[in-house]
C-alpha positions as MATLAB code, in Angstrom:
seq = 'XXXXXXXXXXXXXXXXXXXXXXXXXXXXXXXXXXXXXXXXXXXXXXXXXXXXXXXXXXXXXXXXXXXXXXXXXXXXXXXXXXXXXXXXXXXXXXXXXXXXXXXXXXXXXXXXXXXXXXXXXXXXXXXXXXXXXXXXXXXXXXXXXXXXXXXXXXXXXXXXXXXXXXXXXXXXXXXXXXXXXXXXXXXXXXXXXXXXXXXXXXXXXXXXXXXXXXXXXXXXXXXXXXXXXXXXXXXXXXXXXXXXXXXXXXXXXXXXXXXXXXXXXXXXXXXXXXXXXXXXXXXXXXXXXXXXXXXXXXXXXXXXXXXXXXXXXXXXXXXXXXXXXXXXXXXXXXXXXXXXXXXXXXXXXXXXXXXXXXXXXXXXXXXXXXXXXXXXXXXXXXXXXXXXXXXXXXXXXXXXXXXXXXXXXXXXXXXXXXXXXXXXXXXXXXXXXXXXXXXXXXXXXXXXXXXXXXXXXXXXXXXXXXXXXXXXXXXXXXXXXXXXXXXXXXXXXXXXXXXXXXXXXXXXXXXXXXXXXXXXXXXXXXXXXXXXXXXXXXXXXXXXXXXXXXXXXXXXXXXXXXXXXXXXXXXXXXXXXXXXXXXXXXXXXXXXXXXXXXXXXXXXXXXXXXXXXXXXXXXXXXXXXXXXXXXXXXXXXXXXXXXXXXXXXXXXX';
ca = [
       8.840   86.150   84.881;
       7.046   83.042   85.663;
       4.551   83.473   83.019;
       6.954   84.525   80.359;
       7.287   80.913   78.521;
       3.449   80.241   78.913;
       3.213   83.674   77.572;
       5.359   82.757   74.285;
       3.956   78.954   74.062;
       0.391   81.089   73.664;
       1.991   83.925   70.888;
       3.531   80.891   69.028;
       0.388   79.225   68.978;
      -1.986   81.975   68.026;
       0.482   83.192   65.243;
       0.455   79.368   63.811;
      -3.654   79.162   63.861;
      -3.899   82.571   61.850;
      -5.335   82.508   58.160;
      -2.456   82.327   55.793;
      -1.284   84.540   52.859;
      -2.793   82.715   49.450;
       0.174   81.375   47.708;
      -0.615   81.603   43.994;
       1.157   80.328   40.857;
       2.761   83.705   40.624;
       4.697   83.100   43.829;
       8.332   83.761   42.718;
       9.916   82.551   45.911;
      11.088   79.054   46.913;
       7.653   77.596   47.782;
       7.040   75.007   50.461;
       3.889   72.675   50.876;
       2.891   70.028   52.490;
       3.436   67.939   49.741;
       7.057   68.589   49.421;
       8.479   69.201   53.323;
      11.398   71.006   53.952;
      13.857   71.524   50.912;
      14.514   67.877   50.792;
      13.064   64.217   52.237;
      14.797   61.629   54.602;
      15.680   59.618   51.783;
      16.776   62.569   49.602;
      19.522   63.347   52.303;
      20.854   59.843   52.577;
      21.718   60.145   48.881;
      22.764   63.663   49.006;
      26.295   64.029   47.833;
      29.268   65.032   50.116;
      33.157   65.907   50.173;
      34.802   65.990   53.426;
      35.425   61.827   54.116;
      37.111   61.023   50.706;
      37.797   64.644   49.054;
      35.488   63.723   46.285;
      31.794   63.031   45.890;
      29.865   60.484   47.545;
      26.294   59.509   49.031;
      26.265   60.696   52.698;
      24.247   56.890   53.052;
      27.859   55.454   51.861;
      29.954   57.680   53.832;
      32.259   55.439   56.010;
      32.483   57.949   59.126;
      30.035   59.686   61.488;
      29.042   62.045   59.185;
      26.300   64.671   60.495;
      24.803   67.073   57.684;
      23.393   70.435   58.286;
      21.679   71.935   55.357;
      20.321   75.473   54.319;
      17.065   74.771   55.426;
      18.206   73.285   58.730;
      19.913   76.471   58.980;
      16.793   79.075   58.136;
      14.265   76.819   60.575;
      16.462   77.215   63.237;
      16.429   80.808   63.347;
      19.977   80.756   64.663;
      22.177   84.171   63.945;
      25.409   82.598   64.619;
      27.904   79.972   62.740;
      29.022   78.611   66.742;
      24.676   78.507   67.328;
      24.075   77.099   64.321;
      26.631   73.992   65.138;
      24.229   73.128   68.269;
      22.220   71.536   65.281;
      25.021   68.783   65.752;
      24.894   66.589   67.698;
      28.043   65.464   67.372;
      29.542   68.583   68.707;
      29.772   69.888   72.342;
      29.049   73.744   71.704;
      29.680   76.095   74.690;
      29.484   79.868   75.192;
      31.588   81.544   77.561;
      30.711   84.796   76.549;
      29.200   86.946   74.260;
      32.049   86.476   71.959;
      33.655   83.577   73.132;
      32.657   79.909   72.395;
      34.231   76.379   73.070;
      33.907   74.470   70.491;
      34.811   70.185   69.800;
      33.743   66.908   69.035;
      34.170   63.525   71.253;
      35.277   65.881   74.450;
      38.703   67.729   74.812;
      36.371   70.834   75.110;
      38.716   72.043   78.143;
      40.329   69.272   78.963;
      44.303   69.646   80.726;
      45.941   72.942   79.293;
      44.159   71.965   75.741;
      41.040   73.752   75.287;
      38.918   73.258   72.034;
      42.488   72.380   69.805;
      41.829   69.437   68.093;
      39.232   70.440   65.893;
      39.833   71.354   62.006;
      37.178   73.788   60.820;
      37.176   75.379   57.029;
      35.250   78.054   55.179;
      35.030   76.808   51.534;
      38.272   75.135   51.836;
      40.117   77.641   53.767;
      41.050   76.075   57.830;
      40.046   78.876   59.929;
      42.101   77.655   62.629;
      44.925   79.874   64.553;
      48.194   79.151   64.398;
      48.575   81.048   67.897;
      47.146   78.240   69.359;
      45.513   75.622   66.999;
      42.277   76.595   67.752;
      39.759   78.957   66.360;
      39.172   82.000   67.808;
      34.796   82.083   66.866;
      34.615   85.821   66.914;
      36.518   86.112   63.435;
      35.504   83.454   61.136;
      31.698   84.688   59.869;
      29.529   84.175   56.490;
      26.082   85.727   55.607;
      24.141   82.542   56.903;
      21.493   82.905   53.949;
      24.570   82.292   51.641;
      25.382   78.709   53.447;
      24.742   75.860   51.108;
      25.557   73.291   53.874;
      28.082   72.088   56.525;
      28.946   68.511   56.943;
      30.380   67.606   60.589;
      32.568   64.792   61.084;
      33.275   63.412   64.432;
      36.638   61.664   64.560;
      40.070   61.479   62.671;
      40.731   63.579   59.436;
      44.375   63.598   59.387;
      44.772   61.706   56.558;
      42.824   64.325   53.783;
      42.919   67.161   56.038;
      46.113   67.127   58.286;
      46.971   67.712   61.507;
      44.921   69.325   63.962;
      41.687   67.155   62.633;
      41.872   64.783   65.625;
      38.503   65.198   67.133;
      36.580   66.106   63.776;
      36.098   68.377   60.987;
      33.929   71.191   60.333;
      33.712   72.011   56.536;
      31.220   74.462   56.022;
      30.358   74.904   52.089;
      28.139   78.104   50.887;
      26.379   78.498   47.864;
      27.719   78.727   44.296;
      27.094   82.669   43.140;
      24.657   81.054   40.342;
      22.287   80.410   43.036;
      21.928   83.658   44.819;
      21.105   86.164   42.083;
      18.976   88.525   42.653;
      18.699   90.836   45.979;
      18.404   90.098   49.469;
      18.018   92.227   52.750;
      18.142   90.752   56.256;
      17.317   92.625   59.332;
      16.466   91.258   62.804;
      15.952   92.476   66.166;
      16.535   90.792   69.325;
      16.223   91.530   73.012;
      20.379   91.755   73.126;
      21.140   93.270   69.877;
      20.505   93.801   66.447;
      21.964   92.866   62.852;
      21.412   94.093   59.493;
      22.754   92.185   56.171;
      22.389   92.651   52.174;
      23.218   90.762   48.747;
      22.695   91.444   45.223;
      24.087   88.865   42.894;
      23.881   89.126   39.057;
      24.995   86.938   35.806;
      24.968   85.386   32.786;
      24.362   82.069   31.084;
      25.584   83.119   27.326;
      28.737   83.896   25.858;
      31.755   81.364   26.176;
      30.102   80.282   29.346;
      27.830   81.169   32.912;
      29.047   83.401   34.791;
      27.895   84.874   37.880;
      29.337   87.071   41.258;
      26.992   88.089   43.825;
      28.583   90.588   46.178;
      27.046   90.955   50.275;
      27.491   92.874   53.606;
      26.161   92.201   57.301;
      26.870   94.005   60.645;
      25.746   93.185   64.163;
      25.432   93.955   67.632;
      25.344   92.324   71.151;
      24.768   94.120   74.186;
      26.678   93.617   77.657;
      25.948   90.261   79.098;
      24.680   89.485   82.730;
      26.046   87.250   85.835;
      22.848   85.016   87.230;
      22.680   87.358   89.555;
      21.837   90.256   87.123;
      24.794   92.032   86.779;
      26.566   93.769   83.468;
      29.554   92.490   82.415;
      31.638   94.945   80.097;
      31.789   92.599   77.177;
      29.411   93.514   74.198;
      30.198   92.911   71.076;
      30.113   94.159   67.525;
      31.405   93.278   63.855;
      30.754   94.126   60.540;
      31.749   92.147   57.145;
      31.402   92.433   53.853;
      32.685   89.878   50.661;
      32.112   88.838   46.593;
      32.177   85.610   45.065;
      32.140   84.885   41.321;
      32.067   81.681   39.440;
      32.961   81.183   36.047;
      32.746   77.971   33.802;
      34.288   76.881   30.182;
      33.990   73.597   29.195;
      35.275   71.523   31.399;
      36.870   74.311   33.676;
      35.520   76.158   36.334;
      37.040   78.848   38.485;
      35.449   80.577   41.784;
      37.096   83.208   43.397;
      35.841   84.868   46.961;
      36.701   87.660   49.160;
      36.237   88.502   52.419;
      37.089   91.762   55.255;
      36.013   92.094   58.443;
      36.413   93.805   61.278;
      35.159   93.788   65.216;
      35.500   94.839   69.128;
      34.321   93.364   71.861;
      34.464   94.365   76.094;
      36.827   92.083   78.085;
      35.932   92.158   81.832;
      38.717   91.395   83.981;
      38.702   88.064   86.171;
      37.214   89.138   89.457;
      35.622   92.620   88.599;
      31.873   92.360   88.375;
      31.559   96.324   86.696;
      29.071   97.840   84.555;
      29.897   98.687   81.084;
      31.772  101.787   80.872;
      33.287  101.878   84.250;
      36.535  101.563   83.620;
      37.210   98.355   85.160;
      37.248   95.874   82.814;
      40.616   94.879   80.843;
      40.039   96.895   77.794;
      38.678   96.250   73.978;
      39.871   93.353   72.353;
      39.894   94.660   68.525;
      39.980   92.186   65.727;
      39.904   93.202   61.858;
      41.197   90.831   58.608;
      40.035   89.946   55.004;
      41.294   86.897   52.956;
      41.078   85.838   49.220;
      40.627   82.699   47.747;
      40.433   81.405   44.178;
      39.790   77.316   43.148;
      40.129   76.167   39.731;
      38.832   72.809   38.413;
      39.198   70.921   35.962;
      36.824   67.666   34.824;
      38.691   64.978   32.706;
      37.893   62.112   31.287;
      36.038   58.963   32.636;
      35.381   60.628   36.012;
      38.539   61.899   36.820;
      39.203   65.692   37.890;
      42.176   67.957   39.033;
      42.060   71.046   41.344;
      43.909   74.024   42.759;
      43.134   76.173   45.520;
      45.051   78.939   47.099;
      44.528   81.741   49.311;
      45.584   84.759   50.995;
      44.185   85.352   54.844;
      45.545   87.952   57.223;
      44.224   88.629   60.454;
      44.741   91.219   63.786;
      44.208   90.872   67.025;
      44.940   93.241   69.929;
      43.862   91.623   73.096;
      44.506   94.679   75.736;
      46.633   94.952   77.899;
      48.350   90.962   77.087;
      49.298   91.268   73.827;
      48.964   91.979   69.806;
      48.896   89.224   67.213;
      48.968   89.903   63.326;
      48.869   86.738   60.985;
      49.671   86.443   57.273;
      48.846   82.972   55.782;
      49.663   81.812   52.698;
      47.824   78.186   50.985;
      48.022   76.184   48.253;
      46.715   73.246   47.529;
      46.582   70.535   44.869;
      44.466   67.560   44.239;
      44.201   64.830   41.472;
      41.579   62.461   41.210;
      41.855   59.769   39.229;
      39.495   57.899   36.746;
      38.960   54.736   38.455;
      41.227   51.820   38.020;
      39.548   48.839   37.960;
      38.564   48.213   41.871;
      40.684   51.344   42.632;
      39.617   55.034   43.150;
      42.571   56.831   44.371;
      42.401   60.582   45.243;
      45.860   61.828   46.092;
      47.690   65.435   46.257;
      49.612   68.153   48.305;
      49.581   71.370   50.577;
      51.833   73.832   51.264;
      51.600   76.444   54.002;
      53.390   79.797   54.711;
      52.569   82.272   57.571;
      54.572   85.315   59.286;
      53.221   85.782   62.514;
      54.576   88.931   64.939;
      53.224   89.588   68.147;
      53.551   92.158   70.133;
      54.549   91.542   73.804;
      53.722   93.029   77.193;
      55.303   92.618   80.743;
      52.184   90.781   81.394;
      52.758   87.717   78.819;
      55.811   87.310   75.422;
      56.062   85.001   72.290;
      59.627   84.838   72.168;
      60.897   84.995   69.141;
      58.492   88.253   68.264;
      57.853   87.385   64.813;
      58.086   83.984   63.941;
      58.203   82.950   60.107;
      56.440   79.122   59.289;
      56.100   77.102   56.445;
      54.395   73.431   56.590;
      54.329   71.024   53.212;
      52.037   67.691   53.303;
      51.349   64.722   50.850;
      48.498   62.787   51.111;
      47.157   59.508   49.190;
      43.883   57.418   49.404;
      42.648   54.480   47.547;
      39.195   53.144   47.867;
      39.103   49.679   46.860;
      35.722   47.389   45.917;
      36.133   44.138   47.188;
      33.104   43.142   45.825;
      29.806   44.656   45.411;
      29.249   45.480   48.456;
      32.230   45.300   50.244;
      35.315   48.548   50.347;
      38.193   48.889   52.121;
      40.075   52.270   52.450;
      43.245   52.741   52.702;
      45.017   56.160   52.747;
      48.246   58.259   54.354;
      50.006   62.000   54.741;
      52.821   62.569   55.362;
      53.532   66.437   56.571;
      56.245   68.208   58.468;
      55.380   70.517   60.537;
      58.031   73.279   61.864;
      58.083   72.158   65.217;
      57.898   68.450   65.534;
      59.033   67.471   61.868;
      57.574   65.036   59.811;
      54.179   63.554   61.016;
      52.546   60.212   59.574;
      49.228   60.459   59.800;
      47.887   57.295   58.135;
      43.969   55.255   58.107;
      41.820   52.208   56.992;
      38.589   52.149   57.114;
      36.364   49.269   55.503;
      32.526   49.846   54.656;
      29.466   46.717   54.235;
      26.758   47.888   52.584;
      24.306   44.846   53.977;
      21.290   46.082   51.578;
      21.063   49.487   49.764;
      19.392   51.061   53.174;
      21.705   49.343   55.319;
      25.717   49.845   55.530;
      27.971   49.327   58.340;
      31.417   50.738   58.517;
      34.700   49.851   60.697;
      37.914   52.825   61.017;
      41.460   53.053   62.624;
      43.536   56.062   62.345;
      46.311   57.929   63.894;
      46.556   61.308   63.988;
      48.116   64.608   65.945;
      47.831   67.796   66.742;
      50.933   69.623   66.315;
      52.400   72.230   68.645;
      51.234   75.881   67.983;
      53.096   78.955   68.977;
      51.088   79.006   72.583;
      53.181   75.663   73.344;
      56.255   76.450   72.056;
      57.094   79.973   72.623;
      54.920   81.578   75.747;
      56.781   83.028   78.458;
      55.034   84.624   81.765;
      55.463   87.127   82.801;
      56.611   88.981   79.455;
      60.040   89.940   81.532;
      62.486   88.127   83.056;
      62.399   85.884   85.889;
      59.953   84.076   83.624;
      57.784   81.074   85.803;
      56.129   79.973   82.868;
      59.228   79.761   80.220;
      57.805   78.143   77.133;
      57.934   74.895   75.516;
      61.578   74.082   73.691;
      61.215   70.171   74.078;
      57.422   69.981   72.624;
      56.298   67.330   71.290;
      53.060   66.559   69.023;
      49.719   65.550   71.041;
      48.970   61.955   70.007;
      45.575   60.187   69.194;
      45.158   56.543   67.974;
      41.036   56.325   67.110;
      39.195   53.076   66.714;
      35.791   53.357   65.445;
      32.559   51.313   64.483;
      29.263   52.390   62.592;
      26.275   51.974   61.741;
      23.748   53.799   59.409;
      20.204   53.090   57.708;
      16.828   53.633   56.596;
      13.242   52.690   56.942;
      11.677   53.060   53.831;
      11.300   56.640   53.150;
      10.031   57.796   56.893;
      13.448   57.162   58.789;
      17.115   57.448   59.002;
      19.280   57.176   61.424;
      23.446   56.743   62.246;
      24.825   55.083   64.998;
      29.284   55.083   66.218;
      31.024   53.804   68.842;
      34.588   54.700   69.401;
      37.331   54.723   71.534;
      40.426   57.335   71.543;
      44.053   56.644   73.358;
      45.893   59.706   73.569;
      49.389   60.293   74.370;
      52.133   63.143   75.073;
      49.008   65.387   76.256;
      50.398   68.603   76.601;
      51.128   69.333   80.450;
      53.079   72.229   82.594;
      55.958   70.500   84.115;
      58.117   71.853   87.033;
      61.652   72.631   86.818;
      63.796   70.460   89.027;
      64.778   72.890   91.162;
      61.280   73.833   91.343;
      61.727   77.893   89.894;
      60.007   77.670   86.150;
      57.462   75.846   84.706;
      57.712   74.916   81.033;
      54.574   73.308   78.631;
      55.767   69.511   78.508;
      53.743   66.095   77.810;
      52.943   64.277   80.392;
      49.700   63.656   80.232;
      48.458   60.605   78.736;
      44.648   58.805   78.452;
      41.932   57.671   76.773;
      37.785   58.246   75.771;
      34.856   55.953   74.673;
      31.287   57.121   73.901;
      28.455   56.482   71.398;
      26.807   59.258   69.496;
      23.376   58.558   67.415;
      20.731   60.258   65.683;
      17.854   60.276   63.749;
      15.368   61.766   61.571;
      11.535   60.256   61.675;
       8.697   61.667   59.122;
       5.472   61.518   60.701;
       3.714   63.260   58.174;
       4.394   65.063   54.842;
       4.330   67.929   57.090;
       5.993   67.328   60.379;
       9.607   65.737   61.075;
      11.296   64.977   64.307;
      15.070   64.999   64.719;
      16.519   63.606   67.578;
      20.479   63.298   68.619;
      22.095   61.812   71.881;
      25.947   61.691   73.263;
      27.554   59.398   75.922;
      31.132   60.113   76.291;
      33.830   58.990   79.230;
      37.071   60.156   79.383;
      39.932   59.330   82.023;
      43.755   60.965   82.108;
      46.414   60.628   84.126;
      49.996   61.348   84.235;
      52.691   59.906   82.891;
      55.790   58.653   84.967;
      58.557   61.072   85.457;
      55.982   64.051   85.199;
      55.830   66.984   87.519;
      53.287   68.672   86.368;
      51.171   70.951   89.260;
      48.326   72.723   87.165;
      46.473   70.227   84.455;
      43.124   68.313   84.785;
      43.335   64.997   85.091;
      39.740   64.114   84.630;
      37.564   65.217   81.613;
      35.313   67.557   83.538;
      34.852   69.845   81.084;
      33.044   67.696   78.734;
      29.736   66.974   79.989;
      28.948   62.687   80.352;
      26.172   62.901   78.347;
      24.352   65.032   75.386;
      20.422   64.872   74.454;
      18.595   66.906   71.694;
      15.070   66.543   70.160;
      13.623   68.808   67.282;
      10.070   69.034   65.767;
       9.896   70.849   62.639;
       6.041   71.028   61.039;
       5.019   73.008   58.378;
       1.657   73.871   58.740;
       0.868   75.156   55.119;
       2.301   76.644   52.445;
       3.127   79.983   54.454;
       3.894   79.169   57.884;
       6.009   77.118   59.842;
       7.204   75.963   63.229;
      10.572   74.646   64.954;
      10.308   73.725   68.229;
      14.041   72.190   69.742;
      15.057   71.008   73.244;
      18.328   69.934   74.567;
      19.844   68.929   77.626;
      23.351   68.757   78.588;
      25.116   67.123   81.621;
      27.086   68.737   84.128;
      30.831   70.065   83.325;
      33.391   71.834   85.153;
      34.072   73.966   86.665;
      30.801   74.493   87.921;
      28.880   74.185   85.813;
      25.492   72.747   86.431;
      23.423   70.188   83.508;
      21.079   72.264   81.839;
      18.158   71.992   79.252;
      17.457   74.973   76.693;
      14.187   75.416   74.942;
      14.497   77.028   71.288;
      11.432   77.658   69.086;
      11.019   79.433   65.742;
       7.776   80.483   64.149;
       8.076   81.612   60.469;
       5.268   83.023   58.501;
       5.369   83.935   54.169;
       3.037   87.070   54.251;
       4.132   87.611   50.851;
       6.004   86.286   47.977;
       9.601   87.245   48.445;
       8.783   88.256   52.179;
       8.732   85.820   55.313;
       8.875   87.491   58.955;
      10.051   85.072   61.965;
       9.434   85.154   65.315;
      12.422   83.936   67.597;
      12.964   82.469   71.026;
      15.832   81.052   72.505;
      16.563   79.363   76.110;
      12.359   80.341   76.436;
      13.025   78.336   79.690;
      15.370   80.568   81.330;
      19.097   81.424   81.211;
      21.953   79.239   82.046;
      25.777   79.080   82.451;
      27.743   76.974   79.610;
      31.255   77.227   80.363;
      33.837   79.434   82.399;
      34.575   80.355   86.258;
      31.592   82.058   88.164;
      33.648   85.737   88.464;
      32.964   86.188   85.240;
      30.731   83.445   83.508;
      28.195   85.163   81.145;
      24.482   83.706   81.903;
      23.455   83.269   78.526;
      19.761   84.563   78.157;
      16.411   83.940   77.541;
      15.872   86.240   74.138;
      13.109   87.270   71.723;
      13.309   88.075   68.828;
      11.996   89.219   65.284;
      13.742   88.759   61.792;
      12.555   90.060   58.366;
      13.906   88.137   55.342;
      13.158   89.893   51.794;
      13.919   88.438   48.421;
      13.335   89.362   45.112;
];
């Protein structure tokens, strides 16, 4: 195996020195030249518009947060075949795979952290949070798109309470895909790699006459992942496979314009059992875990005058999940949302509005593990405000609040102010403080162990909401036309940690918080044009986090130390289009050390695409080319995740 990466460094290179197909005038497809790299320049992203800091347009330059911007292109270079892979383009996020399903998944630490892995991080699918009420989290085997459809995702690091609510203490994910006018037409996907296989289509059709546009596009993908390996070679019983399928349309009157999407899914994936080391199909592992859902969403907007606009969204999103032999959860949510912007008012741009939030969860217990009450029946309501206020020219201050109540904890206040210098019109420099929480999920509040009584783990009746108080200071500019680059420092106190606290007489255990503590880091990155044709990206964390209990606690089984988040983060891409045809990603990253053992390791990614016909562009793919690694997880039964090849065929029409 020695000569493997040598062996791909020499295919990559031959492939990228071989005559090119003759792009002509006729070429139908999104053409790319030197002239006009990637789908857009450094300077055209620091003016390129986005949502998730002040729920309404704004220059991403402007942006007073660490704001990190993945686009479509971003996405196809990479040759990623995953939402959780295509987030290592962050970096702002700590992205770990535990398994071939399974992924950890935050921003400024808490990755693992105590007894709250991966919780305080708010992620949404075109407006709909993703997250689990089970736990807070997201489980990253359910939420999917077709990538090809992704428009872009914008990754904040740090507080969203105040737009977003709670459970956006670490950051938000807010991934975006395209409006249906922009995928007409027919698309087939199919790619083959050394661990499995997927297969996707969409056709997508309109019209621009009549009372207005209108356009749908309708898609479906499956995949497959085979059993992973130990390092020392041996199958684990967890593959993996899912299929999906969904519609969007879009429709516009004058100033209205409704979209409407759909989505249904459904998947299974091996669970080995801690200890066994078995091959597939042995009979030793714990079972399937089988997952299946579909939501609906629909958004109308409305334009008013002198800038102003109102919207609603709602949606519909059920989901299953039968973990085997713990338990079965099935989830009905229920969302709506409103939102007013108004025209501005002299200095003042206010965006305010609500959310209200209904789900029926029922689980069904084992006498391994109970949610007691069975079915549990939730509703949570929110207001929010923010005004943006010029001081003067270059000067704002923001200043916003929610207020929600959640059924557990009650009302939260979740308030922020944030105030943005704009030095020069390639220079701004930004200042935030913000409290927000996460509030207790179903895991805290009503777990018992074993699912029979004598229970030693026996829930979590005095709860309370996990506390973060965020200070934060940026940075962000430009040189010229050739480079960009973002700079925050911040610093996090947390408090009422969620910890498992020992009865007096020492015969249960219930979920308490006792833990309290606090984080600092810096995150940067930057983009540098060397060329028309060749870009480097480059993207580095330092983060240190300390905890300790609180007095009175007598908690036995949390971390006290933020092991699990690795000290430091370091990622360099090179992305050169060598003519109008063909193309090359090359991207490296190292990450420190985490526990529980789990070594620092550096990952070697490349991506060769080549346009061998309008309409038609074949890529090869190779990921960790310099060997596998552990990311997160125990040794019993820690998936190495592999060096892979693969090939993917795009066609267009």
């Amino acid at each position: 195996m020695s000569s493997f990466v040598p062996s791909i460094a020499v295919a990559l290179a031959a492939l990228a020195l071989l005559p090119a197909h003759a792009q002509t005038a006729d070429d139908d497809a999104k053409p790319r030249s030197s002239a006009d790299f990637a789908d857009l320049s450094i300077e055209e992203l620091a003016n390129i518009d986005i949502t998730s800091v002040s729920r309404r347009p704004e220059r991403l330059q402007e942006a007073p947060a660490s704001v990190f911007l993945i686009t479509a292109d971003d996405i196809r270079r990479s040759g990623a075949r995953s939402l959780p892979e295509i987030l290592r383009l962050a970096p702002n996020l700590q992205v770990a795979r535990s398994s071939n399903a399974n992924y950890f998944i935050s921003a400024r630490g808490m990755n693992g952290t105590g007894n709250s892995p991966a919780n305080k991080l708010l992620v949404m699918i075109d407006g709909r949070s993703v997250y689990s009420p089970l736990f807070s989290g997201v489980f990253w085997d359910e939420p999917d798109v077709m990538l090809e459809d992704i428009e872009r995702i914008e990754v904040i690091s740090g507080p969203g309470g105040t737009l977003w609510g709670v459970n956006a203490v670490n950051g938000v994910i807010n991934i975006t895909t395209r409006a249906a006018r922009d995928t007409r037409g027919d698309l087939a996907m199919l790619r083959a790699d050394e661990d499995g296989a997927q297969l996707a289509f969409r056709h997508g059709g309109g019209s621009d006459g009549g009372s207005g546009p209108r356009n749908w596009r309708v898609y479906g993908k499956v995949f497959g992942i085979g059993h992973g390996e130990l390092a020392a070679g041996v199958p684990l019983d967890d593959d993996w496979t899912q299929g999906q399928v969904g519609l969007r349309a879009d429709w516009r009157r004058g100033a209205d314009r409704w979209d409407v999407i759909a989505n249904a899914w459904r998947g299974r994936q091996g669970q080995p059992a801690p200890g066994v080391i078995a091959a597939p199909g042995a009979g030793m592992g714990l079972g399937d875990i089988d997952t299946h859902g579909a939501n609906l969403s629909g958004r109308w907007e409305r334009v008013l005058d002198d800038g102003a606009s109102v919207a609603v969204q709602a949606y519909y999103d059920t989901r299953y999940r039968k973990v085997r032999p713990t338990f079965t959860d099935a989830v009905d949510i229920a969302d709506i949302q409103f939102q007013h912007a108004l025209a501005p008012l002299g200095a003042h741009t206010i965006v305010w509005g609500g959310e209200y939030r209904y789900d029926r969860d029922h689980v069904d217990n084992t006498r391994f593990v109970a949610f007691l009450p069975a079915e549990d029946r939730q509703a949570w309501a929110s207001l929010f405000g923010q005004d943006e206020i010029a001081l003067r020219q270059d000067l704002r201050l923001t200043a916003g609040a929610r207020y929600e109540r959640n059924p557990y904890t009650g009302a939260e206040f979740l308030p922020t102010l944030r105030l943005s210098w704009h030095a020069t019109p390639l220079h701004s420099f930004w200042a935030g403080a913000s409290r927000t929480v996460r509030a207790p999920s179903r895991l805290d509040a009503d777990t018992y162990v074993p699912g029979v009584p004598p229970y030693l783990l026996a829930g979590g009746s005095q709860i309370r909401a996990e506390v973060a108080r965020v200070f934060e200071l940026g940075y962000r500019g430009q040189a010229g036309r050739a480079m960009a680059w973002s700079v925050t420092a911040f610093r996090n106190l947390y408090d009422h940690l969620r910890t498992q606290e020992v009865s007096a007489d020492g015969s249960q255990v219930m979920f308490g918080n006792g833990m309290q503590g606090h984080s600092h880091g810096i995150e940067a990155w930057g983009s540098l044009q060397l060329s028309d044709s060749w870009r480097l990206s480059a993207g580095a964390t330092a983060l240190h986090e300390a905890f300790s209990l609180k007095p009175g606690s007598r908690d036995t089984g949390s971390t006290l130390a933020g092991g699990f988040d690795p000290a430091y983060t370091a990622q360099l891409r090179s992305s050169w289009t060598i003519d109008a045809a063909r193309e090359l990603e090359v991207s490296l990253r190292h990450v420190g050390a985490t526990r529980p053992a789990v070594d620092a390791y550096t990952a070697l990614d490349a991506r060769f695409g080549w346009r061998i016909a309008p309409g038609v562009e074949v890529s090869v793919i190779g990921t960790n080319l310099n060997g596998g690694h552990p990311e997160y997880g125990s040794v019993p039964i820690r998936t190495e995740v592999p060096r892979t090849v693969g090939i993917k065929l795009v066609w267009q029409r």
